[in-house]
N, C-alpha and C positions, 0 to 999 in steps of 0.2 A: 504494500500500500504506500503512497508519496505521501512523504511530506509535507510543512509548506513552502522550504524553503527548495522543494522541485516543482514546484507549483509556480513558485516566482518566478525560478526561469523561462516557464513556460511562459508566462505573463509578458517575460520580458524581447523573447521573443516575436510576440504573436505583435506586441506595439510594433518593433519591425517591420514587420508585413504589412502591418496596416498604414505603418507613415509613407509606405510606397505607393499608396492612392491617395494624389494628391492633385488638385490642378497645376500646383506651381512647384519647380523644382528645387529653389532655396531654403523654403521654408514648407511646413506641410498645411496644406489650406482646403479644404475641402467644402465648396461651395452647398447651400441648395440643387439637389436636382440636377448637378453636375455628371459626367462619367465618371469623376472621381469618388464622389456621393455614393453610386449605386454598387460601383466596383466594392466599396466597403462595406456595403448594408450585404450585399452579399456573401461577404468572404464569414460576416457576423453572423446569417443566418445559416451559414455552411457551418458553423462552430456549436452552434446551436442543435441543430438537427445530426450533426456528430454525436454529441451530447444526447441524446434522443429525446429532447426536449417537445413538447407540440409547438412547432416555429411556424410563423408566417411573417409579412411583411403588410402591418394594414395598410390601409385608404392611402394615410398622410403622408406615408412611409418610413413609421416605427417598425423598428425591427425587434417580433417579441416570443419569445421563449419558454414554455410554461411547464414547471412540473408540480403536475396535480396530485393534490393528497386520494388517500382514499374512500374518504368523505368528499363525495363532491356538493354539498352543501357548504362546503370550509369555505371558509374567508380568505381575501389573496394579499398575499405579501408582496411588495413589488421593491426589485431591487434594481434602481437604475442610472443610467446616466445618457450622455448624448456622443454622437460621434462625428455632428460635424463642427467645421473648424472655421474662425474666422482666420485675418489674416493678424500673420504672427505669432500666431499659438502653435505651443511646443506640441510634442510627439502623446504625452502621455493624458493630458487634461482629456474631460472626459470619456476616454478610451479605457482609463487604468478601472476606473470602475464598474465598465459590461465589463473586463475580462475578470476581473475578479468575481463581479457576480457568477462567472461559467462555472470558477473555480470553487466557490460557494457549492455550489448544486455537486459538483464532482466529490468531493469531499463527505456530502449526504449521502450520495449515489454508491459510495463506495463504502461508507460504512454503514449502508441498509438502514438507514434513520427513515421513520415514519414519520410523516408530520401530519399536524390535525390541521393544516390551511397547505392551500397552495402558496407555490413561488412560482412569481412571474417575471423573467429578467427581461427586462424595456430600454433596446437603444433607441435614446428619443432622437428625433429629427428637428433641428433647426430650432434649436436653442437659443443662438446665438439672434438670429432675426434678421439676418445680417442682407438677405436678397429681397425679400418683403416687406422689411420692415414691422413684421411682425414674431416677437419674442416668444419663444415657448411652444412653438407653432404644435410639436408634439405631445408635450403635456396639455396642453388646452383638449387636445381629442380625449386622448385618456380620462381626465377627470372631467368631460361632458360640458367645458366652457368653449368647448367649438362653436363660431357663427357661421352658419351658411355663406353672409354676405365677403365673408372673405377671402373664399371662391371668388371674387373678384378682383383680388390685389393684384394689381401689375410691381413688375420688376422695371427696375431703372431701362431697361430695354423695351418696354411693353408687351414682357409675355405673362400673361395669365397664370393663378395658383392652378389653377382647374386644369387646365393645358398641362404642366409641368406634374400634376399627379396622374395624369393619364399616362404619362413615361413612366413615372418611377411602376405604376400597379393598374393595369386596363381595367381591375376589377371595378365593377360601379357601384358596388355596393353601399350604402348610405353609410357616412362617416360618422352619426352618431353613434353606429352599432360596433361601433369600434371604444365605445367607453366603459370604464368598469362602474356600473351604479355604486352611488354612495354606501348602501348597506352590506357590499360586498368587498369593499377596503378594508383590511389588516393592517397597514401601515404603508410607508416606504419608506426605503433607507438607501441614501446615496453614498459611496466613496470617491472621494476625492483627494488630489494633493490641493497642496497648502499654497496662494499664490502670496504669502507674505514671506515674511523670515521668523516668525514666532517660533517654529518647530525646531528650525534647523541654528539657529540663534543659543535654544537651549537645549540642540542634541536629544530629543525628544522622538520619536517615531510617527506618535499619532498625536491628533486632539481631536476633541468633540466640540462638535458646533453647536452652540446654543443658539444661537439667532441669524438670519438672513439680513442682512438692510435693507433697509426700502431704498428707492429711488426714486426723485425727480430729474425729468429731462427738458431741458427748455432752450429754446432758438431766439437767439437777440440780436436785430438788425438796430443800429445804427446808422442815423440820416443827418449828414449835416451838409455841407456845401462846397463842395469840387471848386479848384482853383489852380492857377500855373504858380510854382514854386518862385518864379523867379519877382514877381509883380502882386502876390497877395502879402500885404503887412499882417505882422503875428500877432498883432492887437484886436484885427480883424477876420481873421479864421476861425472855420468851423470844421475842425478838423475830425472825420469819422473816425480816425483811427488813434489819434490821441486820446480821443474819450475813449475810446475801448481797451486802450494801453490802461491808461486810468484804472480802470473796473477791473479789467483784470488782475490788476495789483490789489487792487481794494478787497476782492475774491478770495484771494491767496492770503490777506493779512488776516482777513476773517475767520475762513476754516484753521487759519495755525494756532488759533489760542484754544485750542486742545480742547474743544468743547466735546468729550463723550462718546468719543470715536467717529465725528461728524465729519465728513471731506466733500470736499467740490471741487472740481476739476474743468478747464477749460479746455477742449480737446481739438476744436476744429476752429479755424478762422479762414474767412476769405474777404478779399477786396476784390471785387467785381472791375475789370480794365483798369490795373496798376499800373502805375508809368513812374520812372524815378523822377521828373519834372513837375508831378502833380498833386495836390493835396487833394486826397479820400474823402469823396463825399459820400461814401457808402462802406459802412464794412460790418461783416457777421460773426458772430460766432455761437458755438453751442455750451453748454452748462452741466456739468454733472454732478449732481448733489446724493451725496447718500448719508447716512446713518441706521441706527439699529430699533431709534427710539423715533417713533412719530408724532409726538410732541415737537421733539427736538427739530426731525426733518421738516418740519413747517412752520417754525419757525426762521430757521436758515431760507427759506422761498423767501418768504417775508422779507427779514432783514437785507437781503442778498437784492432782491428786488427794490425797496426802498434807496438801499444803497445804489443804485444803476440808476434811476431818476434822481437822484441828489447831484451824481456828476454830470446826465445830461444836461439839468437843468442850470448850472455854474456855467457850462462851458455852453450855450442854447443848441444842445442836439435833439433828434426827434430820436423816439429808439421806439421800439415795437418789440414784447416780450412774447413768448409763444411756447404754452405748455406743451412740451411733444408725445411728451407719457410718463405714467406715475407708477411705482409699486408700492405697497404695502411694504413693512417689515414683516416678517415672519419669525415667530418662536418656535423652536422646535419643541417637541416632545418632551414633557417631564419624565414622565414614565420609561419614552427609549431612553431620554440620556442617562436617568438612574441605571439604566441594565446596558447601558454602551460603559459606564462608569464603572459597576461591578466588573465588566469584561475584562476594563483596561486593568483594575486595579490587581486583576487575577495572574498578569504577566508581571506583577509587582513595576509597575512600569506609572510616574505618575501622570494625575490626571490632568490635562492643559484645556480651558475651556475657551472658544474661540468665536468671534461672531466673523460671520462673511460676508466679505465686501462684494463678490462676484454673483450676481443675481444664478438662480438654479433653478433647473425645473421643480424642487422641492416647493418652491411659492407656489404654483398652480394647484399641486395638490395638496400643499396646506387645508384645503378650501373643503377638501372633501376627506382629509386621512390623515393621521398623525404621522408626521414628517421624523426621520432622523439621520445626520451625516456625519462621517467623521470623514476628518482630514487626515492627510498621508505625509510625513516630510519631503518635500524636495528644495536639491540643491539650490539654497539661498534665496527659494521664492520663485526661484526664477521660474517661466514657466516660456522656452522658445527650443525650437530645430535644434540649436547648434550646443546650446549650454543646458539645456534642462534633462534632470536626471534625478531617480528615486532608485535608491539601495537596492537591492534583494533582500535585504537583512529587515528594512522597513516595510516592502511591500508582504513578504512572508510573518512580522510582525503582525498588521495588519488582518490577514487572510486570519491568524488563530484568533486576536480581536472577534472577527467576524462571525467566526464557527459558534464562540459561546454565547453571544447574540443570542444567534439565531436559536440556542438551546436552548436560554433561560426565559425567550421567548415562548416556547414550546411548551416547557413548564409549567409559567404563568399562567397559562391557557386551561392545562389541566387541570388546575386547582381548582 
């Protein structure tokens, strides 16, 4: 019978394979809907169905794996993560997590454990939002917050969701019928590495997630008055991009005073027809505000927005604020991290608890099933192609983490 730490290997392998389906060859990127996309959903449902799992690939194009208890009235466990990739994301993000769920099921499988609920491993699709512009695209089906209407988002190219699910699965089958009703969720539990330095800082393996952040996202143009460099006096400019220099600074002075694990982040800017000769009478950019606490993250809107009309209105810009989309925080599970806790404590290993800044499919199903993740150390946070790497020694850490989970899961149930 393996180990875990033959188990890792195998893990560490199988990432291999899969960062060779990539659209771009420097770093591994795996679009929506892509060949590279499906090359992977593939190789995951070939792994799966190895596994002799009952695999299919629904509607959206999750790719999902289930072994049924013997009670088929049981409740479902879902153990998952996503596999596609934006751009810049390293090999193992969420990858390391389906495969460890495979590893999860082999380990049952092998030691003839009976369970009184199913487990269902779910590579969710399009997480990231990143072609649609819509976040979670895969957990949305799964937990029954699918709209129809959105069958009709276009891509920056103008091709249809509806059109591009027709490639990934001709099946036409109604994409609600791809959700797990509310009264049959067991929980979910996601693995992940860690995109900070907290693990690897303090030489730690694992930690438990206690909370998700929420997020606001917001787009703010700046209007002020175009001019030639050489003939507009500085007394009289209305320069778009100073104010927005301004604000950004203002931004950055705000989120550093350490308010509670709050951050915001200016990520995109553009100046629409730049010329070294000319002063910007337009310039944009976008806003990322998170924290853990929703008090907190609403009032950071606030203040952060008060503050953007304070320097328009000093320096006479027009600015235009524009909510793009909000999450919720999410708490996880009292009851999993108690028994994610118990786990860790049982490898005498101690316990690190962590909020996460990187939004999860875990939020969608917040909504309908009690959530729980633990993070994984990797090197330095980092999380890219050329520099990001997790142990074997931590991933097979991990994997017995996991095993007793799911035991004292098993347990609980009994009583």
């Amino acid at each position: 019978m393996e180990n875990d730490f033959q188990r890792a290997v195998r893990i560490q392998q199988r990432i291999k394979e899969l960062a060779t389906f990539s659209d771009l060859s420097h770093f591994t990127s795996r679009g929506f809907g892509t060949k590279a996309f499906k090359d992977c959903s593939d190789k995951i449902a070939y792994w799966m169905q190895e596994a002799k799992l009952d695999t299919r690939i629904d509607r959206i194009g999750n790719v999902r794996g289930k072994l049924k208890s013997n009670n088929q009235q049981a409740k479902t466990l879902v153990i998952g993560s996503y596999f596609d990739s934006a751009a810049h994301c390293g090999d193992y993000e969420g990858i390391l997590g389906i495969l460890m769920g495979l590893e999860i099921i082999k380990n049952i499988q092998d030691k003839n454990i009976l369970l009184p609920f199913h487990i269902e491993i779910i590579a969710f699709c399009e997480k990231e939002g990143a072609r649609f512009n819509i976040p979670f695209l895969g957990s949305r089906v799964v937990s029954g917050f699918f709209k129809n209407e959105l069958l009709k988002a276009k891509d920056q190219d103008g091709e249809i969701l509806e059109e591009v699910l027709l490639f990934l699965n001709p099946d036409n089958t109604s994409i609600e019928a791809d959700a797990i009703s509310p009264q049959d969720w067991l929980g979910y539990f996601e693995i992940n590495i860690e995109e900070e330095q907290v693990l690897y800082e303090k030489n730690i393996p694992v930690g438990i997630v206690s909370a998700i952040a929420g997020q606001k996202s917001i787009e703010i143009e700046f209007t002020g008055r175009a001019g030639h460099a050489g003939t507009e006096p500085m007394n009289m400019r209305r320069d778009a991009l100073c104010a927005a220099a301004k604000f950004i600074s203002g931004v950055e002075k705000y989120a550093s005073k350490g308010k509670r694990n709050m951050v915001a982040t200016i990520g995109k800017i553009n100046i629409p027809d730049a010329a070294s000769n000319v002063i910007p009478g337009k310039v944009s950019c976008t806003l990322d505000i998170r924290a853990e606490d929703e008090e907190l993250l609403s009032a950071a809107y606030e203040d952060i927005n008060a503050l953007c009309e304070k320097i328009c209105d000093k320096r006479n810009i027009y600015f235009e604020w524009k909510l793009m989309s909000e999450i919720e925080p999410v708490a996880c599970s009292k009851k999993f991290r108690k028994l994610l806790s118990n786990s860790v404590s049982e490898k005498n290993i101690d316990v690190v608890s962590l909020v996460s800044g990187v939004g999860s499919d875990a939020i969608m199903i917040s909504k309908v099933a009690p959530v729980a993740m633990l993070f994984v150390k990797c090197f330095k946070g980092i999380n890219s192609h050329s520099t990001g790497r997790v142990e074997d020694y931590d991933i097979a850490t991990a994997l017995g983490i996991a095993h007793h989970f799911i035991q004292q899961i098993t347990v609980a149930l009994k009583k």
